[in-house]
N, C-alpha and C positions, 0 to 999 in steps of 0.2 A: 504493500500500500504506500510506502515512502516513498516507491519511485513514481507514482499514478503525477502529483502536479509537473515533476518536470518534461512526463509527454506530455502533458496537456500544453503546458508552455512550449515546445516544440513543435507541436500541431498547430498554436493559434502563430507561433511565428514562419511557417511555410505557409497559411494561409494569407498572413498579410506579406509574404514576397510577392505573391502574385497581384498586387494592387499598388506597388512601388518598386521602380525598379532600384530605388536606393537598400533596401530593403535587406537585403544579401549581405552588403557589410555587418547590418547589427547582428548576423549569426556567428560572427565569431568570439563568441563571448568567453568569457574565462567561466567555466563550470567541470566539478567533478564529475559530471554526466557527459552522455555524448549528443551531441546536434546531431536524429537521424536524418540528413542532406543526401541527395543525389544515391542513394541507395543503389537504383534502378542501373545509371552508367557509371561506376564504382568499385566494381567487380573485380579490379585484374588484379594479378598477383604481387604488380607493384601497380598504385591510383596514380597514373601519369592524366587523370581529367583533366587539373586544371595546371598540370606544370607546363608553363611554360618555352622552357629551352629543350625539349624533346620532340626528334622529327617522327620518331614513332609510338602508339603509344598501345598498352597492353589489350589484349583481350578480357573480358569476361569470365570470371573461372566458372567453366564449364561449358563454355559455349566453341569450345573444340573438343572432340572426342576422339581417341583410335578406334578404329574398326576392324583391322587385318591385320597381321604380319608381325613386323619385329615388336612395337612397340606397343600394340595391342596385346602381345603376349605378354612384356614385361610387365603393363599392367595389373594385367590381372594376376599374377604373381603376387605383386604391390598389394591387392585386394585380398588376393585368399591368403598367401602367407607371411611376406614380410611386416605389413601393419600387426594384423592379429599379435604375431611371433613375439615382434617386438613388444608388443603391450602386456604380452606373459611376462616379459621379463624383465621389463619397467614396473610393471605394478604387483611383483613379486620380493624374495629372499634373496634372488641373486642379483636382478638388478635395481634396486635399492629405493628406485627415487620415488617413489609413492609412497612408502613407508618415510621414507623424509620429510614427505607434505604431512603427511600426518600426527608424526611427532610432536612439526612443528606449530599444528593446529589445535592438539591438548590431544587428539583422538586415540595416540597409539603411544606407550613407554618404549623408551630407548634412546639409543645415541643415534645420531648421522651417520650413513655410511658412502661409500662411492667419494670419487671426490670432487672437488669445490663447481664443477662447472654441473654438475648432474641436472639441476633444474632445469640448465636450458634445453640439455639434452630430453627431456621430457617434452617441454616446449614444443620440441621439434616435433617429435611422435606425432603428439598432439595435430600440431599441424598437417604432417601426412594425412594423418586420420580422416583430416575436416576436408582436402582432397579428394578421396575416395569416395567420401560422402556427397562431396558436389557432382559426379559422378554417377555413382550406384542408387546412391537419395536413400539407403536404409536408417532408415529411424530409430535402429539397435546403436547405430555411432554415435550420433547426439545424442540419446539418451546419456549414454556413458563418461561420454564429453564433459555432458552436463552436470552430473553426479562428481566428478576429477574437479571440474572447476567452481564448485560448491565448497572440496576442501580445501583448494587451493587459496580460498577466499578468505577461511579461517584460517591460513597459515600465515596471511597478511597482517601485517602490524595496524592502528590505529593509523601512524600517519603515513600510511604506505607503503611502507619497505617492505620490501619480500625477499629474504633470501633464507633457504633454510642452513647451508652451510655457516651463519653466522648464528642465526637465532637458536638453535640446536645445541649451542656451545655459548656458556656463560663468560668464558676466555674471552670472546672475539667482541670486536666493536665492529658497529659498522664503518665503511670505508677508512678501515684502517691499516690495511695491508693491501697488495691491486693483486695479491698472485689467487685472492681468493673468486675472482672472478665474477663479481656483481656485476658489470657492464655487460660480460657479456649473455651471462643468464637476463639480465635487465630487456635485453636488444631482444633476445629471442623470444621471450615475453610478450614484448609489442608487437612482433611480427604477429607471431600465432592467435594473437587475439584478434588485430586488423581483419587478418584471411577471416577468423570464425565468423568475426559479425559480417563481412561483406557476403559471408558461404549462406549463413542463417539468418542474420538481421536480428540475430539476439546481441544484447548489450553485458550480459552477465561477465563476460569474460576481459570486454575490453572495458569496462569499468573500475576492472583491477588493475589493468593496464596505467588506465590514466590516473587512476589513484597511488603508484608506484612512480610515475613519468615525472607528477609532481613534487615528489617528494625529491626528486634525482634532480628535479629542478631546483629546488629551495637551495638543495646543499651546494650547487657546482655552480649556479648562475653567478653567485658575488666572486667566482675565479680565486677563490681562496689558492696561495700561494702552495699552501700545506697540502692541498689536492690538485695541485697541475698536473702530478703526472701517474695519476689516478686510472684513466682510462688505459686498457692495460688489452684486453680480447672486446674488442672497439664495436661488437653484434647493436653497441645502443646505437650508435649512430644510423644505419640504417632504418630500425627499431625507430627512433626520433622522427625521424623524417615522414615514417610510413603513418606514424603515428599524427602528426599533423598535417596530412592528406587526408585522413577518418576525421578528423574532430574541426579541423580548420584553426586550430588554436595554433598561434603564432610562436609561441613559448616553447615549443617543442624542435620546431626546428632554429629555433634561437639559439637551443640547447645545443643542438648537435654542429653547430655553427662552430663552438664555443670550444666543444669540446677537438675538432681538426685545430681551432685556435692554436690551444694550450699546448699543443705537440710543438716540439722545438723548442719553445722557451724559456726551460728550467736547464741548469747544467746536469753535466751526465756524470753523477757521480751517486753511490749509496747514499742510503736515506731509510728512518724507520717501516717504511712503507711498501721500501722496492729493495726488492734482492739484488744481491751483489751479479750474481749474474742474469739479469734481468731488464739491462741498461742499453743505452747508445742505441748502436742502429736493431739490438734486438728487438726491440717493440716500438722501430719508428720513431725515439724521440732526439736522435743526434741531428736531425735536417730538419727543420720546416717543411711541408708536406708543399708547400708552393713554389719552391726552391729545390727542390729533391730531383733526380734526373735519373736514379735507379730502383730497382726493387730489390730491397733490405730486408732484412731479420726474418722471423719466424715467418712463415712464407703462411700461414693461415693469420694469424693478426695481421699482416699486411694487408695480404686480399679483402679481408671482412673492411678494413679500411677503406681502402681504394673506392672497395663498390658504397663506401656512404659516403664519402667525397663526392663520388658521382651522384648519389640521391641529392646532395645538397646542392652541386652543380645544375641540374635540372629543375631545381627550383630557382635559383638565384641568376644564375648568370654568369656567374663570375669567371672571367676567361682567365686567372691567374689559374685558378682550379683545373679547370679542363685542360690546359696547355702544361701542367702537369704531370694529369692523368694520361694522357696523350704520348710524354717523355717516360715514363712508368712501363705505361703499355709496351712502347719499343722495346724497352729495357728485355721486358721479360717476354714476349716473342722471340725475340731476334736472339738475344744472349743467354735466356734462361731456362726457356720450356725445353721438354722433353720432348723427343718426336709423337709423345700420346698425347699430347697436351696437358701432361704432368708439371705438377711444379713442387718446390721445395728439397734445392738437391741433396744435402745431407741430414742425416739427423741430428750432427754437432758440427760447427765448421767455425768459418769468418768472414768478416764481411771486408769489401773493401778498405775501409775502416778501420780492422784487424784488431772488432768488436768484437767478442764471442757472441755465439748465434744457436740457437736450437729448433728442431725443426725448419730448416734454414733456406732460405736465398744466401747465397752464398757470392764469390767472387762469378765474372762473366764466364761461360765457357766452362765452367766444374761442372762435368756430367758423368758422373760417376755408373755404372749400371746396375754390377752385383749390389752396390752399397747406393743406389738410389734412396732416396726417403719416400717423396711423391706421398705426404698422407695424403690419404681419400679425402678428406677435409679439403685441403689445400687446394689440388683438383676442381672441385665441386666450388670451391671459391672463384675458381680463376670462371670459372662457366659466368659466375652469378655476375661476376665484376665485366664479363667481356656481352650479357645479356642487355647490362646498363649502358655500357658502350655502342652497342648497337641503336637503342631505341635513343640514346640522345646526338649521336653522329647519323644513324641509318647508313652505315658503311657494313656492306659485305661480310666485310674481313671479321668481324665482332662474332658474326652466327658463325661463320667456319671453324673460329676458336671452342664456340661453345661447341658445333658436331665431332671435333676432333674429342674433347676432354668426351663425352657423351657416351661415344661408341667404343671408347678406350680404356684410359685412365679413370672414369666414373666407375662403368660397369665391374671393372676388374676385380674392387673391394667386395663387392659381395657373389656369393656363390649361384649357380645356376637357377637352384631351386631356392633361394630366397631365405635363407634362415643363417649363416655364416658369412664373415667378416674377414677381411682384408683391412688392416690401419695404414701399411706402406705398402706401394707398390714398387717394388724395384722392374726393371729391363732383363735381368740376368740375374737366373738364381742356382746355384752350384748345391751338390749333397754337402759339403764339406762347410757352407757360408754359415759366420758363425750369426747368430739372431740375437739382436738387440731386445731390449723391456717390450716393445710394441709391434716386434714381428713375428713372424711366425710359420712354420714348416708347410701350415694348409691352412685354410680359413677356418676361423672359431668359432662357435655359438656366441660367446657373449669376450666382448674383450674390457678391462675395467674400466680403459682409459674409452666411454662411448661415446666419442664425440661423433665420431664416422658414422655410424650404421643408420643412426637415424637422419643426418646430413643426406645421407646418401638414400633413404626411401623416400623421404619429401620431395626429392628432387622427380624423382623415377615417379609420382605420384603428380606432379604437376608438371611434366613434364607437355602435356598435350598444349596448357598455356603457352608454351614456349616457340608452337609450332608456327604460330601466324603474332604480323603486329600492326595495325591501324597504320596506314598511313596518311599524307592530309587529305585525298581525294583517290582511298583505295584499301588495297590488302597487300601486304608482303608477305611470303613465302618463308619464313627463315628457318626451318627444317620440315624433310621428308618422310614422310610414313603414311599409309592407309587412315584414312579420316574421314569425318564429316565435321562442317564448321557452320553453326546458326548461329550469326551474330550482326553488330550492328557498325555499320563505318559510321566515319567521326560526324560525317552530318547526318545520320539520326538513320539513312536506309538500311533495308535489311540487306543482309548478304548472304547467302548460303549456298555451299558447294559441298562437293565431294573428290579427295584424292585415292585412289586405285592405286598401289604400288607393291613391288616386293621388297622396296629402300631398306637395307642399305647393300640387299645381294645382288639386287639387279637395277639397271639405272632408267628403267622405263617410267612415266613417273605420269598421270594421267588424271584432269584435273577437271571436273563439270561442275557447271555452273546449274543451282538448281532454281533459284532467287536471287533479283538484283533489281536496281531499279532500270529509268528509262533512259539518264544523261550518262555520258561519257565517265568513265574510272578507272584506275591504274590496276594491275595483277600484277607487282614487283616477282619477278621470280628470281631466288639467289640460283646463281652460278658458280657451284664451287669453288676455291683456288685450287683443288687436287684435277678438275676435268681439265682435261687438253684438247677435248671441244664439245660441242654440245649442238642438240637444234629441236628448235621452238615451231610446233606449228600450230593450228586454232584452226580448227571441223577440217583437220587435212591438208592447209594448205599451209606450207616454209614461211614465216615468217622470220624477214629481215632485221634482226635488232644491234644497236649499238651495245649492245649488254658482252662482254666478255668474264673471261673465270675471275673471280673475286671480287666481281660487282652484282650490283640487282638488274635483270634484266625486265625494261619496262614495255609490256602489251597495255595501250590506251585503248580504248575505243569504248564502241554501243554495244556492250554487251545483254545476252541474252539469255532466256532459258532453254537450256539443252547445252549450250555452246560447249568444248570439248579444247583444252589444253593438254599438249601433249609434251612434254620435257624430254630430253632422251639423253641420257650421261654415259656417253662409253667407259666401263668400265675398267681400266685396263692396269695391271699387276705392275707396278711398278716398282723399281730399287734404290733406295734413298741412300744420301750417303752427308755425312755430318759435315758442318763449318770444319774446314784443315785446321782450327784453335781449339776445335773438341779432342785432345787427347785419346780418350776412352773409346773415340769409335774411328780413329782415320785407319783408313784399309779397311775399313767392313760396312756392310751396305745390313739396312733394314727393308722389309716388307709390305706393300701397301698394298689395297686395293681401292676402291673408294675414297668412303673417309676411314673405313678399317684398316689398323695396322696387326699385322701376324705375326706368328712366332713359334718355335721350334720346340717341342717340347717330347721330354723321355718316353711317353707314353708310345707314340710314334717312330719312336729311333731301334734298331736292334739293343735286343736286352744286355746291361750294362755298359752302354755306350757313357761315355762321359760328356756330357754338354758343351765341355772344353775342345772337344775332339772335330766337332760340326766344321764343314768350311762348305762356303756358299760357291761357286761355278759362277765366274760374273755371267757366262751366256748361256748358264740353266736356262731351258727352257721352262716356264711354270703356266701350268696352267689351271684355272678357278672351277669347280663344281659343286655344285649346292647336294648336301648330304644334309635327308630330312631325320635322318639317324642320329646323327651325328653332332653332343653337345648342343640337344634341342632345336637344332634345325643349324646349321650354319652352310656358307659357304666356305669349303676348302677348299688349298693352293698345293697340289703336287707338282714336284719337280726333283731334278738330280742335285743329290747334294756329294763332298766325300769326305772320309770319315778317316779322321789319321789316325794308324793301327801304330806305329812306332811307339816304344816305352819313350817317357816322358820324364825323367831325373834331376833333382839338382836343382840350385835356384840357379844355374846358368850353366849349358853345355852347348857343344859344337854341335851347327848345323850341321847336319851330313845325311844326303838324299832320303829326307822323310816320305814314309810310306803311305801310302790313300787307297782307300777302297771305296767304289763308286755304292751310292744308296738310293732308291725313288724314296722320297719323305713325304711325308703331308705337312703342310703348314696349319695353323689352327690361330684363328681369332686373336689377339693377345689379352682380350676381354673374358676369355671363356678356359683359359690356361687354370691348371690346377683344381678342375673338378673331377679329373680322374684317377684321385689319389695324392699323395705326396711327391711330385715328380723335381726336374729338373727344367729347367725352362732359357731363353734366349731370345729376343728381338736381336737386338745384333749379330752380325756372324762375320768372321773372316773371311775376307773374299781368295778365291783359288780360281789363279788367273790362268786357262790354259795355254 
C-alpha cells in the first residue's frame, strides 16, 4: 500500500505530458521510486532511446529470437540446462550466494562464504534468468525471481547499502578496503534490475537498485580524497549509467562521471585501503583514462571500464573520451588480442610501466599460448566493450570483434552440454602444463572463483539482442544465425523479417522481409573482415554495393512483403600467421574458417602422440565437412599433417635429419576442444615447409 501514491503520482504526471510539451522535464525528479516512462520503447539490453551520440541503437529484448541452427541450439541449452544448473548451485551449499543473502537478511545462521565479489555473481544469474524468460514467458522464473529479490531486499541496509560480504562480518566497514568488491557487485546490481523491470515492468527489484545507487551517491559524490581510489572492478559505472536511462535521474550518471574522474589523480602508492599489489597500471589508476593510449592491468577491470567510459560517452559527448577509447581499442586489437578474440595474456606479468599486473594486459606483442590467461570474463568483456563501440561509431569492425570472441574464446569456457567451466582459456595445452589456482585439466562443475560461468550464460542468453541494431532510417545486421525479428525502427514502423541460415558452417545466409512499411529504409548488412568476397542479391537479382569486408553493406530502397535477401560468404579455410613481434607463434600458422578458429586436439591424433610433435604442411590441402555427429553438430577440417617420431632430449641438442610420418587429422572447432575427455590440444602449429 506505500507504494499505491507514488503510481498515482506517476500516472497523473504522464497524463499531464500529454497536455505540455514542457512537461517531460518535470519527470526527472529526484525520488526513491522509479518514473515508469517510455516502458513500451525501452527495452534493449543497453536504453540507447534517448542517448544521444549513438549511430545505432539496441533492440527490444525479445523482439529477436533464434529459430535454427547454431544458436538456437545454444539457447536452449541456456534454457534447459545452464540457467537451471547454475541456480542449483547459487542457491545451494556449494555455491554459496543465496545463503549469503540470507544471513545477511536475519533468515539463515552463519558466516559468509564464497568470496567478496559472489553477489554480483548472483546478479548475473539473475539476469540470464530474466532473459530466458523474455523469451520462453514461463511464469515459474519470475515467480522465483521474485521470491530471490524479496530476500535480497531484506539483506538491504536502511540507507541502502547492500553488500553481504561486508555486513556478514562485524570486522569490515563499509568502503573501507576496494579488494572487497562493492563497485562491482554494486554495477551488477543495476544492471540486472534495469533488464528485470524493462523484461516485466515490475519495480521491486530496481527499487533496490536505486535505493543502493543512492547511497553510493551520498558517499562518492563530495570526491572525498580518502575514497578516490575506491572504485576498484568498475561493473558501477556501466551499472550508473544504465541506471539513469530507467529513472532519468541525472545523479547517476553524474556519479559515474565522477567516478572515470577520480582515476589518475591520487599517486600510486599503498594506502589503508589498497593492496600493495593492487596499484599503478593494475587497476587503471597510473594514467588518466583521457590521456591513456594503451590497455593496462587486469584485462577484466579494464574492459568493465572501457565499456562504461563508452556508456558515458554516449550520453555526453565528450570527444576527449571517445578518442581514447578509440586509442585503447587499437591498442588491444592490433597488439593484444589473441587470434580468438581473447584477451588478458598472462595470469601475472607487467605492464609497460613495469607495474605488476594480474590477470593481465600485459607489454604489446606477449602472447604467450601454453600459459595464455584469456579468462572467460575478460573475453566476454572485450564483446561487451566492442558491442558499445559499434552502436556508438556503427563501424563494422566493432560486430567482427564481438563474432570472433562469440564463436571462440566465449564458447570455449563452458562445456558442450552446459553444466562445466572453463576460467582461462589458453591456445596450447600440453599433458605435462603445470595448472595455476584457476585452471584446470577439463572443465569443472562449479569453480570458486564464479565470476565466468554466469558472465558467460547471460551472455549466451541475450545473445539474440545482439543480432540486429536500429539504425536512423533502418536495421543492421551485426551477427548471423536463423531468426525471426518483430520489432520497431527508430521512427515508430514495424519491421519484421526472417533469416534462414546454417551460420557459422555455411555462409548462405537468407533474409525475408515479412512486414515493413511503404517509404524507402536501409538493411545495413555486415561484411565480415575474414570474407575475401561476398555477393548480395534481392528476389535474385546481383546487387551492386559499395559495401566491402569490414564494412556494413547498405541495400536502400521500397521495400516489400515477401522481398528475399540473399548474402553468400565463401567460406574458405584459411592459414593465419602472427605479427613477426609475436615471438610465440612466428613459423606457425593457425586455422580459420569463417569466423571459426580450429584446432588440433589428442583425441584425433594416433594414441600417445605428443601435441608437441604436430607440424602443419604449409600446402596441406584441408578441407571442411559438417559432421552432425560430431561435438553436436560441427563442421570439421581434415587435412595432412606430420608427426615427428625422433626422440626428443635435453634442453638443447643437435639438429640432425628429424624424422616425420605423414597423418590425415581432423581439425575441431577451438570452441568445442576438451569435451572429449582430458586431452591435449593446439591452435598453433609449426609449419613443415616441403
Amino acid at each position: 500500500m506505500k507504494k499505491l501514491p507514488i503510481i498515482l503520482f506517476s500516472f497523473l504526471l504522464i497524463i499531464a505530458c500529454k497536455e505540455s510539451k514542457e512537461a517531460p522535464k518535470q519527470l526527472a525528479i529526484s525520488t526513491s521510486k522509479t518514473n515508469v516512462l517510455d516502458l513500451d520503447n525501452s527495452k534493449g539490453i543497453i536504453n540507447y532511446t534517448n542517448s544521444p551520440y549513438v549511430k545505432l541503437k539496441s533492440l527490444n529484448i525479445g523482439d529477436c529470437e533464434w529459430t535454427d541452427g547454431f544458436w538456437a541450439d545454444k539457447f536452449k541449452v541456456a534454457e534447459e540446462v545452464m540457467v537451471p544448473y547454475m541456480g542449483e548451485v547459487l542457491k545451494g551449499d556449494v555455491g554459496h550466494a543465496l545463503n549469503n543473502f540470507k544471513i545477511a537478511a536475519g533468515l539463515k545462521e552463519g558466516k559468509h562464504k564464497g568470496f567478496s565479489w559472489h553477489d554480483g555473481d548472483f546478479y548475473k544469474w539473475m539476469e540470464a534468468a530474466t532473459y530466458i524468460y523474455a523469451i520462453n514467458k514461463d511464469p515459474k522464473i519470475i515467480g522465483e525471481l521474485d521470491d530471490l529479490i524479496e530476500i535480497i531486499g531484506k539483506a538491504q541496509l536502511e540507507n541502502g547499502y547492500l553488500q553481504t560480504q561486508i555486513t556478514t562480518n562485524k570486522n569490515r566497514k563499509p568502503f573501507s578496503e576496494r579488494k572487497y568488491h562493492e563497485m562491482y557487485n554494486s554495477g551488477h546490481l543495476y544492471i540486472a534490475a534495469c533488464i528485470y523491470y524493462r523484461v516485466t515492468g515490475k519495480t521491486n527489484f530496481l527499487d533496490i537498485a536505486i535505493k543502493n545507487a543512492n547511497n553510493l551517491y551520498d558517499v562518492f559524490q563530495p570526491q572525498s580524497a580518502e575514497l578516490a581510489r575506491m572504485g576498484f572492478n568498475q561493473v558501477q559505472i556501466m551499472g550508473l549509467v544504465e541506471l539513469y536511462r530507467t529513472t532519468k535521474n541525472k545523479k547517476y550518471l553524474e556519479l559515474a562521471e565522477i567516478f572515470i574522474n577520480m582515476r589518475g589523480k591520487s599517486k600510486v602508492k599503498t594506502h589503508p585501503s589498497v593492496r600493495y599489489n593492487n596499484i599503478g597500471d593494475m587497476t587503471q589508476e597510473r594514467t588518466p583514462l583521457r590521456e591513456e593510449d594503451e590497455a593496462v592491468g587486469h584485462a577484466v577491470l579494464a574492459l568493465y571500464y572501457y565499456a562504461g567510459a563508452a556508456d558515458v560517452y554516449a550520453e555526453t559527448g565528450e570527444k576527449a573520451l571517445i578518442d581514447a577509447l578509440d586509442r585503447i581499442w587499437g591498442n588491444i586489437v592490433d597488439k593484444k588480442m589473441f587470434v580468438t578474440g581473447a584477451c588478458g595474456q598472462k595470469h601475472d606479468g607487467g605492464s609497460s610501466n613495469r607495474d605488476f599486473v594480474h590477470e593481465a594486459f600485459t607489454i604489446d606483442y606477449e602472447m604467450h599460448n601454453a600459459h595464455a590467461y584469456n579468462e572467460t570474463c575478460a573475453n566476454l568483456c572485450n564483446a561487451m566493450f566492442n558491442y558499445r563501440m559499434l552502436n556508438i561509431k556503427g563501424e563494422s569492425k566493432h560486430a567482427d570483434v564481438m563474432e570472433l570472441v562469440l564463436y571462440n574464446s566465449a564458447l570455449s569456457g563452458i562445456s558442450l552440454k552446459g553444466d562445466s567451466y572453463f576460467y582461462t582459456n589458453p591456445l596450447r595445452r600440453t599433458a605435462n602444463h603445470k595448472m595455476g589456482g584457476t585452471d584446470y585439466p577439463d572443465r569443472v562443475g562449479y569453480i570458486p572463483c564464479f565470476c565466468c560461468p554466469p558472465n558467460l550464460v547471460r551472455t549466451i542468453a541475450k545473445s539474440s539482442a545482439w543480432a540486429y541494431s536500429l539504425s536512423e532510417n533502418g536495421i543492421a545486421t551485426n551477427l548471423y544465425g536463423a531468426n525471426k525479428l518483430d520489432t520497431k525502427l527508430q521512427d515508430g514502423s514495424v519491421i519484421k523479417l526472417r533469416q534462414e541460415t546454417q551460420y557459422p558452417w555455411d555462409g548462405n545466409i537468407k533474409i525475408t522481409i515479412d512486414e515493413c512499411k511503404n517509404d524507402a529504409f536501409d538493411v545495413l548488412l555486415r561484411i565480415p573482415d575474414w570474407a575475401t568476397s561476398f555477393e548480395i542479391s534481392v528476389n535474385g537479382k546481383t546487387q551492386n554495393t559499395a559495401g566491402k569486408p569490414g564494412t556494413f553493406a547498405n541495400l536502400n530502397r521500397q521495400w516489400k512483403k515477401g522481398d528475399v535477401i540473399t548474402l553468400n560468404l565463401p567460406m574458405d579455410i584459411k592459414l593465419l600467421e602472427g605479427n613477426p613481434l609475436i615471438e610465440e607463434v612466428r613459423n606457425q600458422a593457425a586455422i580459420k574458417r569463417g569466423p571459426v578458429v580450429y584446432c588440433v586436439e589428442t583425441p584425433d591424433l594416433p594414441k600417445g602422440t605428443d601435441i608437441l610433435d604436430v607440424y602443419l604442411p604449409i600446402k596441406s590441402k584441408l578441407t571442411a565437412t559438417y559432421k552432425p555427429g560430431l561435438l553436436n553438430g560441427v563442421a570439421a577440417i581434415s587435412g595432412n599433417i606430420k608427426i615427428r617420431k625422433d626422440k626428443k632430449e635435453g634442453m638443447y641438442r643437435t639438429l640432425s635429419n628429424p624424422k616425420f610420418e605423414n597423418y590425415n587429422v581432423q581439425f575441431v572447432p577451438y570452441f568445442a576442444w576438451s569435451n572429449r575427455g582430458v586431452s591435449e590440444m593446439s591452435v598453433w602449429l609449426p609449419l613443415a615447409i616441403d
